[in-house]
Backbone bond lengths (Angstrom), bond angles and torsions (degrees), N, CA, C in turn:
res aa  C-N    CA-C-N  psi(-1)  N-CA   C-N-CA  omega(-1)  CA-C   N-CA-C  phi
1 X - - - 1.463 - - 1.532 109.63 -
2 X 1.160 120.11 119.70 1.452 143.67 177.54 1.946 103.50 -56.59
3 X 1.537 116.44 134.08 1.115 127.93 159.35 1.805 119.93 -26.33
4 X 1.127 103.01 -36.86 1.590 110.18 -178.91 1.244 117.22 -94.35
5 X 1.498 125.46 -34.21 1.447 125.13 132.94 1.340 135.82 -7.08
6 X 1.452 102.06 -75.93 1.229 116.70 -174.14 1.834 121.70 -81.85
7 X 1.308 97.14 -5.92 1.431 98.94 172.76 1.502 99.81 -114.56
8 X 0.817 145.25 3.25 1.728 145.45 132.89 1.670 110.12 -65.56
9 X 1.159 118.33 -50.78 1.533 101.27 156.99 1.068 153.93 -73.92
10 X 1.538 94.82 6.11 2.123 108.44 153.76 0.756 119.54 -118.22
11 X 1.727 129.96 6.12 1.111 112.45 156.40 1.739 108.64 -78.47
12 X 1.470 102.99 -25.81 1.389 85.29 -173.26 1.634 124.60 -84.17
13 X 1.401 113.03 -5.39 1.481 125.29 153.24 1.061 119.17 -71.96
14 X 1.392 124.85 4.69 1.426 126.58 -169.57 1.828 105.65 -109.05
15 X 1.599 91.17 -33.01 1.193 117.80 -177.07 1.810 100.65 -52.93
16 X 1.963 96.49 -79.16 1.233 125.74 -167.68 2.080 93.93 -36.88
17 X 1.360 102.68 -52.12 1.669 94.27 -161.06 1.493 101.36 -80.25
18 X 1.650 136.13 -26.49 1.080 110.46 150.01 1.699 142.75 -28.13
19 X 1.442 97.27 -55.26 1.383 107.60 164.80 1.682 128.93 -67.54
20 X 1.536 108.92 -17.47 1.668 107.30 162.64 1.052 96.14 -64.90
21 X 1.518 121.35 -82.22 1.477 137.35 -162.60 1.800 120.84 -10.84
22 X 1.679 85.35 -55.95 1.678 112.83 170.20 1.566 104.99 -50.00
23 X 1.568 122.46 -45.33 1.099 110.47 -156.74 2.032 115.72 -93.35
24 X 1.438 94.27 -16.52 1.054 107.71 164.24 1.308 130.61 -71.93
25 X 1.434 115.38 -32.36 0.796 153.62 171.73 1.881 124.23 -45.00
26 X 1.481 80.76 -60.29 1.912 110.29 160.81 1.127 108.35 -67.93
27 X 1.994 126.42 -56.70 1.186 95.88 -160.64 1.955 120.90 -66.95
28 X 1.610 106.31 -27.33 1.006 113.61 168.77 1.650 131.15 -37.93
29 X 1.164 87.60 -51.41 1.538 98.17 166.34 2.122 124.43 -47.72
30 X 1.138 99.29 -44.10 1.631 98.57 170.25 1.711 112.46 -100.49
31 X 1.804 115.16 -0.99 1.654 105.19 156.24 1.382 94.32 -71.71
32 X 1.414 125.04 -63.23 1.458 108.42 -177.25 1.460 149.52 -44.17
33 X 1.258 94.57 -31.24 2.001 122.94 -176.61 1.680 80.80 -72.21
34 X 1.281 145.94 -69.52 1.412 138.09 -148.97 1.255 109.08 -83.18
35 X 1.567 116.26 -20.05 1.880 100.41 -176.66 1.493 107.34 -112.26
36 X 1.598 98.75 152.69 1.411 98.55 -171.76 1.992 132.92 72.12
37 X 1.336 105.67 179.00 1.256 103.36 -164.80 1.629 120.02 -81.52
38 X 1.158 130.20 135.03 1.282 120.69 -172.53 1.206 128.38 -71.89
39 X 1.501 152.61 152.58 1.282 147.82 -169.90 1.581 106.37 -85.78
40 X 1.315 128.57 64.44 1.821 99.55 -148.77 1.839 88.12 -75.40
41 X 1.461 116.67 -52.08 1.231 101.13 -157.96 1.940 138.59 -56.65
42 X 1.848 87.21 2.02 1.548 121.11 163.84 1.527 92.09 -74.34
43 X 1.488 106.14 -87.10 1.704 110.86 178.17 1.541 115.38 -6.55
44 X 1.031 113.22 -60.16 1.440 124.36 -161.02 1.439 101.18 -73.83
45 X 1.583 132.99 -66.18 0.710 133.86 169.99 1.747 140.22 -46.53
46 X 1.531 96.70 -12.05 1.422 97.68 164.36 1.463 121.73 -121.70
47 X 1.600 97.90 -1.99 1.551 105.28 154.57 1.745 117.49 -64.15
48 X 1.380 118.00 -35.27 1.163 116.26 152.62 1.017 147.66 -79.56
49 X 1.466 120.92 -5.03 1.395 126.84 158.92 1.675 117.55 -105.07
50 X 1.246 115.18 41.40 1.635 146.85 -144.03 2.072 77.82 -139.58
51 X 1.412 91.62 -83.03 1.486 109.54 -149.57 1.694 96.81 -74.76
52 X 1.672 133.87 -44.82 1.197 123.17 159.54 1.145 137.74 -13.60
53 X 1.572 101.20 -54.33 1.634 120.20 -151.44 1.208 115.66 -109.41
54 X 1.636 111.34 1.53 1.470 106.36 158.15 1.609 110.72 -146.96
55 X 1.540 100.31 48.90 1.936 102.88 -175.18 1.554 93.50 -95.14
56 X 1.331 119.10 -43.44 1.887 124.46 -175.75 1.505 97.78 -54.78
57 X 1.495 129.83 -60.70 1.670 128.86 -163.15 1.624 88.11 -64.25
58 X 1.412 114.25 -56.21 1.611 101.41 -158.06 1.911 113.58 -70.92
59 X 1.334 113.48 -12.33 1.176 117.78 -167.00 1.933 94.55 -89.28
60 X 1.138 127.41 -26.08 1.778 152.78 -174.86 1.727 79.96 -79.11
61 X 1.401 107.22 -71.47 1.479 87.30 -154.97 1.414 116.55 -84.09
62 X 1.131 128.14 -14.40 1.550 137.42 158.87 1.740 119.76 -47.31
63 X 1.448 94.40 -41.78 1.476 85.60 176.77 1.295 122.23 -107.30
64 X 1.613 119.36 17.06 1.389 134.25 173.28 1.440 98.64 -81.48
65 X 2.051 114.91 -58.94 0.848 120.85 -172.88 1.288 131.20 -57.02
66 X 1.961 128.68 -20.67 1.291 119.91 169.30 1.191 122.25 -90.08
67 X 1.710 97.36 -16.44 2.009 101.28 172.70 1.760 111.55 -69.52
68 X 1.323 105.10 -31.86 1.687 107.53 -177.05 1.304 96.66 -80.99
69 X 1.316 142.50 -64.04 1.595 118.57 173.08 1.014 139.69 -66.62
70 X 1.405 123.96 7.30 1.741 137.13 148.95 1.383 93.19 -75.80
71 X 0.781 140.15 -16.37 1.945 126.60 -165.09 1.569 96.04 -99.46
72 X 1.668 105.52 -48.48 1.419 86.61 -159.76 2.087 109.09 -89.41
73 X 1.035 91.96 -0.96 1.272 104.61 172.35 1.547 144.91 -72.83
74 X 2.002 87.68 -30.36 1.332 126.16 151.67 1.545 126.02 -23.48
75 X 1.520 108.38 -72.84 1.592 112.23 175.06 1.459 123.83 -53.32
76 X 1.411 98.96 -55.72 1.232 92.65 176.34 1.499 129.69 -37.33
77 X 1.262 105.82 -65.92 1.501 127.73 169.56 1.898 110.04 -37.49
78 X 0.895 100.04 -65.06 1.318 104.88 159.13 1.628 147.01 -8.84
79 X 1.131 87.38 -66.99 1.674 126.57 161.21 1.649 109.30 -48.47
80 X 0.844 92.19 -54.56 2.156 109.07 169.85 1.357 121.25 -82.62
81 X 1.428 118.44 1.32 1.866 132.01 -158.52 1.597 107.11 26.67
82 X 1.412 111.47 40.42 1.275 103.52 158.44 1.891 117.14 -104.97
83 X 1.477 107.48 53.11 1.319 88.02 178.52 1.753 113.35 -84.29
84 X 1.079 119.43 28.02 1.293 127.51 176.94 1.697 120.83 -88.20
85 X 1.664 89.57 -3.03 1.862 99.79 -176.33 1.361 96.25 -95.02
86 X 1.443 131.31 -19.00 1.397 115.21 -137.13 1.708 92.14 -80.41
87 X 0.898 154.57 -39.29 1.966 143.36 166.37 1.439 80.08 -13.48
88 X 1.220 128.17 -87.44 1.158 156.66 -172.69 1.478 113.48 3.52
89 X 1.630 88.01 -90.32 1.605 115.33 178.12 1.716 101.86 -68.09
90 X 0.991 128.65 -37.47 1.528 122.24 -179.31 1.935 114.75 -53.86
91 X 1.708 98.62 -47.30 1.627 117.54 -171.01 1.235 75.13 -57.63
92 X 1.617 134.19 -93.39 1.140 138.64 -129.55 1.583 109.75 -46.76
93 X 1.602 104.06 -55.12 1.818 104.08 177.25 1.732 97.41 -44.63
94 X 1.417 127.87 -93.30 1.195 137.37 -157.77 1.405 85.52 -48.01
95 X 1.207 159.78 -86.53 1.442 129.37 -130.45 1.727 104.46 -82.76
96 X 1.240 138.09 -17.79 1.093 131.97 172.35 1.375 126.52 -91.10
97 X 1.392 119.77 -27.85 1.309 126.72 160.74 1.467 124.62 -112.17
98 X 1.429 108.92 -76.76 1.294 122.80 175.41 1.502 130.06 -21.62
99 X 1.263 113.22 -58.56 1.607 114.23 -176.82 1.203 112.65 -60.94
100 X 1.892 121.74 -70.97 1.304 117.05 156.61 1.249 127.29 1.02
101 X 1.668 109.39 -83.77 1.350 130.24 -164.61 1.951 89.73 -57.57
102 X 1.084 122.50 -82.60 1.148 121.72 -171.99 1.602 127.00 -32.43
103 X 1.408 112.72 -36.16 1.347 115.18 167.00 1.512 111.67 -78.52
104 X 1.018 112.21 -47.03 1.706 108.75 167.08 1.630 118.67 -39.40
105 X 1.496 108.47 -64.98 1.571 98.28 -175.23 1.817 129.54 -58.24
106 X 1.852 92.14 -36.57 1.442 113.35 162.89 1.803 124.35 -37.93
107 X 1.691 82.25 -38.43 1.455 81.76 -165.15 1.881 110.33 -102.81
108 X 1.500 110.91 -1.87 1.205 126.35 -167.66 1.721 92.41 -92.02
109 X 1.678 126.02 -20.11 1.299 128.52 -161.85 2.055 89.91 -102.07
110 X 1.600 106.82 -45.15 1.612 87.49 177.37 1.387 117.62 -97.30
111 X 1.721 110.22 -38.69 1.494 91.19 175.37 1.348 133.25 -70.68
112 X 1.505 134.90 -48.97 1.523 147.04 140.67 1.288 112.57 -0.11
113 X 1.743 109.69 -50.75 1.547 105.73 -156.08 1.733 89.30 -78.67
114 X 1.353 123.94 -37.36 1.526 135.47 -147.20 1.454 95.18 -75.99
115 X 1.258 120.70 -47.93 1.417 130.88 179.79 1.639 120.54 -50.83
116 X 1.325 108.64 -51.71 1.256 137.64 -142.62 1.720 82.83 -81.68
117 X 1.498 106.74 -53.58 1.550 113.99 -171.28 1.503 115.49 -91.12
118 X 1.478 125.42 11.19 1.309 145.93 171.83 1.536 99.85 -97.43
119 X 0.958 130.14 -57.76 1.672 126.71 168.98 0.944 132.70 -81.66
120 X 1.191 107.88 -12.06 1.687 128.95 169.07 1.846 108.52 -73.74
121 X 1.693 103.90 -39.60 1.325 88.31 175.53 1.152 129.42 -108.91
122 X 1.557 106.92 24.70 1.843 122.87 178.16 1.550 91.02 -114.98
123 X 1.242 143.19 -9.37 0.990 134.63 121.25 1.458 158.82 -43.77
124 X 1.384 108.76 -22.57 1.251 126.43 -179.68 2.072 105.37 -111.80
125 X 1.506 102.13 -8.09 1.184 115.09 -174.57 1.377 109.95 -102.67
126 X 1.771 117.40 6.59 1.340 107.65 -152.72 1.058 147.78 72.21
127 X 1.579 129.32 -34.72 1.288 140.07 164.46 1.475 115.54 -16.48
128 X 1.147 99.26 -64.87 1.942 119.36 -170.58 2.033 97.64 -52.54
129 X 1.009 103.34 -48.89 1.361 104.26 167.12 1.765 136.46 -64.14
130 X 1.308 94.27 -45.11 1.227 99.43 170.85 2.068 112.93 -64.48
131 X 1.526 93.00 -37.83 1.692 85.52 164.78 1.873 123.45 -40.19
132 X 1.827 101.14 -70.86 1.312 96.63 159.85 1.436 134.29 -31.16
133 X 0.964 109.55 -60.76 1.196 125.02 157.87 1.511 115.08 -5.10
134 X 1.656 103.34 -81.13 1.543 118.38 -175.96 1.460 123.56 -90.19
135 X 1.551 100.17 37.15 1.471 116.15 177.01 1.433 101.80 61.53
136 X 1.246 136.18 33.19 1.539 132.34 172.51 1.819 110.52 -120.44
137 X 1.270 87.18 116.49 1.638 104.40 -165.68 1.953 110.93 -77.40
138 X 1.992 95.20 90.80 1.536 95.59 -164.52 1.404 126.69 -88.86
139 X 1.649 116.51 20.82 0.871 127.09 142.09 1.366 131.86 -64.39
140 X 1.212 133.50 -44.72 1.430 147.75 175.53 1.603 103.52 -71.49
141 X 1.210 113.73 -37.49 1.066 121.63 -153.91 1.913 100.73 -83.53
142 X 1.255 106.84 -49.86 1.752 134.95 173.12 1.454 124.51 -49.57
143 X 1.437 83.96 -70.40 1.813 121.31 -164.58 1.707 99.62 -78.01
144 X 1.529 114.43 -97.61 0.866 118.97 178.63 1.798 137.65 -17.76
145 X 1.404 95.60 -59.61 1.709 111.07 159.38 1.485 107.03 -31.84
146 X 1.327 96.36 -70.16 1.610 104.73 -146.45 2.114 99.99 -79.98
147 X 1.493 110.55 -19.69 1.727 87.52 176.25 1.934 97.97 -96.58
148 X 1.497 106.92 -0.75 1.667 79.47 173.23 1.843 97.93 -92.25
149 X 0.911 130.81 -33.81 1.183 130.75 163.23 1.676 122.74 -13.17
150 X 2.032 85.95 -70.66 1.899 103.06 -177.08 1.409 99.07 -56.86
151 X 1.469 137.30 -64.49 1.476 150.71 151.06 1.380 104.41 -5.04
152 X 1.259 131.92 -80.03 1.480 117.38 179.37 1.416 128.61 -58.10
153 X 1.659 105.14 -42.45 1.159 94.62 170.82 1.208 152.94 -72.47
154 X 1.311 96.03 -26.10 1.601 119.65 -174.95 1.665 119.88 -52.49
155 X 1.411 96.58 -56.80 1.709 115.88 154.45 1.208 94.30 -26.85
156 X 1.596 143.64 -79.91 1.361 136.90 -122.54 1.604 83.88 -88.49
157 X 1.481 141.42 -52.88 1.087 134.74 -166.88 1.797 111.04 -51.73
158 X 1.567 112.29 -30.73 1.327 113.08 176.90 1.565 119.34 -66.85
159 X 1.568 106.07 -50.77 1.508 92.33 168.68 1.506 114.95 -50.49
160 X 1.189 126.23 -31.78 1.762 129.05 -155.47 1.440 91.78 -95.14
161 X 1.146 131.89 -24.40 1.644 116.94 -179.83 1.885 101.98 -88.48
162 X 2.124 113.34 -24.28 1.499 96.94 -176.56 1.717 95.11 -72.39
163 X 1.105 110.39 -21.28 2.217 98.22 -166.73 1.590 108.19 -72.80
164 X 1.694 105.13 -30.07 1.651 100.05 -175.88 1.856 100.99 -75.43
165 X 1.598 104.83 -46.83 1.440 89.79 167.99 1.605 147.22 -35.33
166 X 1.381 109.72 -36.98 1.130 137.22 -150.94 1.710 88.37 -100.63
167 X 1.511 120.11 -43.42 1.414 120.61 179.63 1.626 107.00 -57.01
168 X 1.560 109.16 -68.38 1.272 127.04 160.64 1.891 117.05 -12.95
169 X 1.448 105.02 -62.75 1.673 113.22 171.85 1.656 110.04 -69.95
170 X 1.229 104.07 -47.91 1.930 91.31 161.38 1.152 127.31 -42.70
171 X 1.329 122.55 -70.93 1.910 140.84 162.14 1.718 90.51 -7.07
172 X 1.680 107.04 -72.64 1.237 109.20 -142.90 1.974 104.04 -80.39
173 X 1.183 109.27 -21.13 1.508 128.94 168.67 1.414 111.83 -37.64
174 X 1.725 97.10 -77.11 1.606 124.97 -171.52 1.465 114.72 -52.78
175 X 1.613 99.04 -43.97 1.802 105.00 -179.90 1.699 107.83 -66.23
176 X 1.115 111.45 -33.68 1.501 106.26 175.77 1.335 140.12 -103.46
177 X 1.650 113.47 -5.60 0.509 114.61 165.18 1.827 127.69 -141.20
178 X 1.275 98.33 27.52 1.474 151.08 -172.56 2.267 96.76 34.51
179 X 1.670 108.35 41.44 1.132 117.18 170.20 1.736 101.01 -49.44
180 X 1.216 110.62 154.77 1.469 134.28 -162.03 1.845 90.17 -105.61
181 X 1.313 109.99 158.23 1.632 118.64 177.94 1.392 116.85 -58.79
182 X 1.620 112.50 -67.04 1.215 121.58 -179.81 1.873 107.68 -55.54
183 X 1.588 118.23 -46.60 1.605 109.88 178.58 1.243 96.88 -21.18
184 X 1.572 111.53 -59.88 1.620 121.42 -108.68 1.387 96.33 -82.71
185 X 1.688 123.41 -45.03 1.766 138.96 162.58 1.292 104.95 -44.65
186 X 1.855 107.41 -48.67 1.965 87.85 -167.91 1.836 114.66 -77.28
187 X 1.385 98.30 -35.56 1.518 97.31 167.86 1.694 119.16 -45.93
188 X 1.250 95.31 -55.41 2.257 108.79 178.68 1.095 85.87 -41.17
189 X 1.465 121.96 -82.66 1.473 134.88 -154.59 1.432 144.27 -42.51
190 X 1.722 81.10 -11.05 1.977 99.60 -155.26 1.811 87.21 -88.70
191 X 1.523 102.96 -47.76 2.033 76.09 -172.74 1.494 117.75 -90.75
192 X 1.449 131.76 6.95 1.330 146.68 149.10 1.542 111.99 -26.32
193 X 0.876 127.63 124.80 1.360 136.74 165.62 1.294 133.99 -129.61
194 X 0.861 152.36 152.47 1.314 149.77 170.85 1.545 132.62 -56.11
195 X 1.134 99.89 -28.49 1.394 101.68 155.23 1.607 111.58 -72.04
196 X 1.210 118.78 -25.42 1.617 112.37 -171.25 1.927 100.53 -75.22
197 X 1.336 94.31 -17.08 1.780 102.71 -164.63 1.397 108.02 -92.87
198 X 1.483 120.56 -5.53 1.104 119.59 -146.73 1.758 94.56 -133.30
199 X 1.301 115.29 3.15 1.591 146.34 -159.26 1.769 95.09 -123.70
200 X 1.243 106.08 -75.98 1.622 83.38 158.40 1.102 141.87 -81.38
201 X 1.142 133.11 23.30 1.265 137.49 147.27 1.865 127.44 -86.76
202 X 1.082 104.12 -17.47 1.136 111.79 169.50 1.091 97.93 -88.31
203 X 2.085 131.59 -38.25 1.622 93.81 -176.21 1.855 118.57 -77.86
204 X 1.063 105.39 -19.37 1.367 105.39 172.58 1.327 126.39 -59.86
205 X 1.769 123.73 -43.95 1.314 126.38 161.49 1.697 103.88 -42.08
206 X 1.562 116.06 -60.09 1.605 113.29 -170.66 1.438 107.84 -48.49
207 X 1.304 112.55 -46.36 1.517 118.16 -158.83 1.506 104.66 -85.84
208 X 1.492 119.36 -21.86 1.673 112.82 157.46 1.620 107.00 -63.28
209 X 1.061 127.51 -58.19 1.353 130.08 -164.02 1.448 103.09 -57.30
210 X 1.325 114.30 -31.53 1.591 100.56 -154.69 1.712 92.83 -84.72
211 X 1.440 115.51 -57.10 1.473 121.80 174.95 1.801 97.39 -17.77
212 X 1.361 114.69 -64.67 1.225 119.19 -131.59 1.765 100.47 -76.47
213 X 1.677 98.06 -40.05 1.843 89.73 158.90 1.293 133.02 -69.43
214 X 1.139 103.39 -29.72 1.290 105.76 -175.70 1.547 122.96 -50.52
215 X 1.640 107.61 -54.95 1.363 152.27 -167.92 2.050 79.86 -64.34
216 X 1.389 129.28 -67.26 0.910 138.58 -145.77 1.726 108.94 -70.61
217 X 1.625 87.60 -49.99 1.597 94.69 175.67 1.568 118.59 -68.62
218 X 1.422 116.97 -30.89 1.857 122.95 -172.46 1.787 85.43 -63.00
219 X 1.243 116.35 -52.46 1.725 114.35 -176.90 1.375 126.55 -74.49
220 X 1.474 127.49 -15.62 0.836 120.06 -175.89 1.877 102.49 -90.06
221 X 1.217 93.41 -8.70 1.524 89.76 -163.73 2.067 105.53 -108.44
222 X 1.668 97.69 -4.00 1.345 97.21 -177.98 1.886 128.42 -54.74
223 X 1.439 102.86 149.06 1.416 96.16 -176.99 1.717 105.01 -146.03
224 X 1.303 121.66 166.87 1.064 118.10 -177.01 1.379 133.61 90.91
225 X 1.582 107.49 7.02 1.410 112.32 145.93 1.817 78.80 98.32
226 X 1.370 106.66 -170.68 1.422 121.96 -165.31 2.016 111.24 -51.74
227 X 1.157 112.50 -19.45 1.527 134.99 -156.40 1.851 94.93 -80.95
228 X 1.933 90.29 -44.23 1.755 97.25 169.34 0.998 117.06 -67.73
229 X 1.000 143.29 -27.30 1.770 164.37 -141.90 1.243 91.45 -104.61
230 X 1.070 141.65 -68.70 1.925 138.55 173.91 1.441 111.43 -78.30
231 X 1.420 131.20 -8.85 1.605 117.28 139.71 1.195 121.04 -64.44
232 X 1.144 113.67 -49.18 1.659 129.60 -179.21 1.599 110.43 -38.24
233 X 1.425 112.96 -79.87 1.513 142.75 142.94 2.080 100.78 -2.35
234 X 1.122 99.53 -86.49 1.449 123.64 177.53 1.811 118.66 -45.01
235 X 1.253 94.42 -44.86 1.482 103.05 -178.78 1.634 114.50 -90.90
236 X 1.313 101.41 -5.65 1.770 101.52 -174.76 1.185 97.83 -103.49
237 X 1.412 132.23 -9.93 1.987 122.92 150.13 0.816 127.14 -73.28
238 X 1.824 115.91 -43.61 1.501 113.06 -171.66 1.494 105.80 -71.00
239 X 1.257 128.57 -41.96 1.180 121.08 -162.87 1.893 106.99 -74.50
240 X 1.118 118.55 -54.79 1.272 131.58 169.07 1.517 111.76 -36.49
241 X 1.623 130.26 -31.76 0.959 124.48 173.43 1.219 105.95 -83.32
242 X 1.125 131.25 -52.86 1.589 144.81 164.10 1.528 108.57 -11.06
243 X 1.538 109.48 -66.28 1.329 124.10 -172.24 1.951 99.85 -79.65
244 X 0.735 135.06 -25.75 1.800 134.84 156.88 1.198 109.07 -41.84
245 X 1.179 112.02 -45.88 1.643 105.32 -150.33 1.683 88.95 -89.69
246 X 1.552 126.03 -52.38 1.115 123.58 -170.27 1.838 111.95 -59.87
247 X 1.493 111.52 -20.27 1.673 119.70 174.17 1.487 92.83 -74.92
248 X 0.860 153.59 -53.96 1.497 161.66 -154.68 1.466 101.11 -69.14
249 X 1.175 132.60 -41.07 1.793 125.98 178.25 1.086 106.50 -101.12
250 X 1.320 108.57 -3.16 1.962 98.10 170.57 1.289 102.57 -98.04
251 X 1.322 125.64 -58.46 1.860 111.57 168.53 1.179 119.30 -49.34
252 X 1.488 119.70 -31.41 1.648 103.34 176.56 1.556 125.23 -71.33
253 X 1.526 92.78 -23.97 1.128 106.56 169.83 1.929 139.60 -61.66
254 X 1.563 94.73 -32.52 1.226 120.05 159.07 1.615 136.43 -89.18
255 X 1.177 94.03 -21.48 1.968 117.61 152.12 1.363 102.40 -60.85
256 X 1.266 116.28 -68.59 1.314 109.22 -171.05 1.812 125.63 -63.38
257 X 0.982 119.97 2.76 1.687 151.76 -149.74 1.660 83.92 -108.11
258 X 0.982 123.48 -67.18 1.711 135.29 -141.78 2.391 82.40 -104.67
259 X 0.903 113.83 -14.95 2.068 112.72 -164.47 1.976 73.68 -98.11
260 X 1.172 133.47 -21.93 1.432 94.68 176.57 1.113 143.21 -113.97
């Protein structure tokens, strides 16, 4: 076996047991979530430093994002003198795609990274051990907290990034076309449905959960001194986004299954 061989065949054993690890990894995660007593006052506490630490970026970029796609959305519409749909066509993007997606990546770049390099370096510091150690079970204690945490919260950041969005596309509505408040909700509102509401919310639950293992497992499993600590960090975005985008065409895909 040739030099190039053999280093293609550990990466790809490296690969394959990455992906056990992951899966063991998960199932652990819901033996743990169901037995025994829950951490709430962890829970709580990192549900709020969950929702803290990325309400300013997502509330900035929520309402950048519906004023720039009311603008650029504008002409088009235009062209047809239907700019009287755009409430319309704006709600539908932001509440069916946009917000979701946008709070997800937002939160896969601060929370993921924060996580990933928070356990990554009580890991590489010993900490995580010394828990064992003192009969304190730091999986439940670590893990668990912090992806039911991302999971609850994340949801709540999506409604709060579709209302700043939706404010954002008003702003830019009213100035141009001096639409009134109430128009502007009942127009959004009229082709909204519940299935569209009920579509992003499931992707946001997925895309909290997934952030929150992801982020949890790159750290819980880091090694190598500070070097692990910025893989950890590093590897709990890329991959977490990775897995977003691929949740995103499979629910849309099944939204769209049940919308016809």
């Amino acid at each position: 076996m040739s030099s190039k061989e053999k280093v293609f065949t550990k990466r790809l054993d490296y690969a394959f047991l990455s992906v056990y690890n992951g899966y063991v990894f998960f199932l652990r995660f819901f033996r743990e979530a169901f037995r025994g007593r829950m951490e709430f006052p962890e829970l709580v506490k990192q549900c709020y430093a969950i929702g803290y630490k990325a309400l300013l970026l997502i509330s900035l970029t929520g309402f950048i994002t519906g004023m720039v796609f009311t603008k650029q959305s504008r002409p088009s519409l235009a062209e047809f003198g239907a700019t009287s749909w755009l409430p319309s066509l704006v709600s539908i993007a932001i509440v069916r795609a946009l917000a979701a997606l946008v709070t997800a990546l937002i939160c896969s770049g601060k929370v993921g990274s924060s996580i990933g390099a928070e356990l990554g370096s009580m890991r590489v510091t010993e900490q995580i051990d010394a828990m064992e150690v003192s009969a304190v079970n730091p999986f439940k204690f670590l893990v668990v907290t912090r992806v039911l945490a991302s999971t609850i919260t994340i949801p709540i950041l999506m409604f709060y990034c579709t209302l700043v969005s939706l404010l954002g596309a008003f702003l830019n509505v009213t100035l141009n076309e001096g639409t009134s408040f109430i128009a502007f909700f009942e127009n959004a509102f009229e082709q909204i449905t519940f299935l569209d509401i009920g579509t992003s919310l499931v992707k946001a639950i997925a895309y909290g959960f997934t952030i929150g293992i992801v982020g949890c497992y790159q750290g819980y499993n880091a090694s190598k001194g500070t070097e692990g600590v910025g893989k950890a960090a590093n590897a709990s975005v890329v991959i977490s986004m990775f897995l977003i985008f691929i949740e995103e065409v499979i629910i849309v895909q099944v939204s769209n299954y049940f919308r016809i």
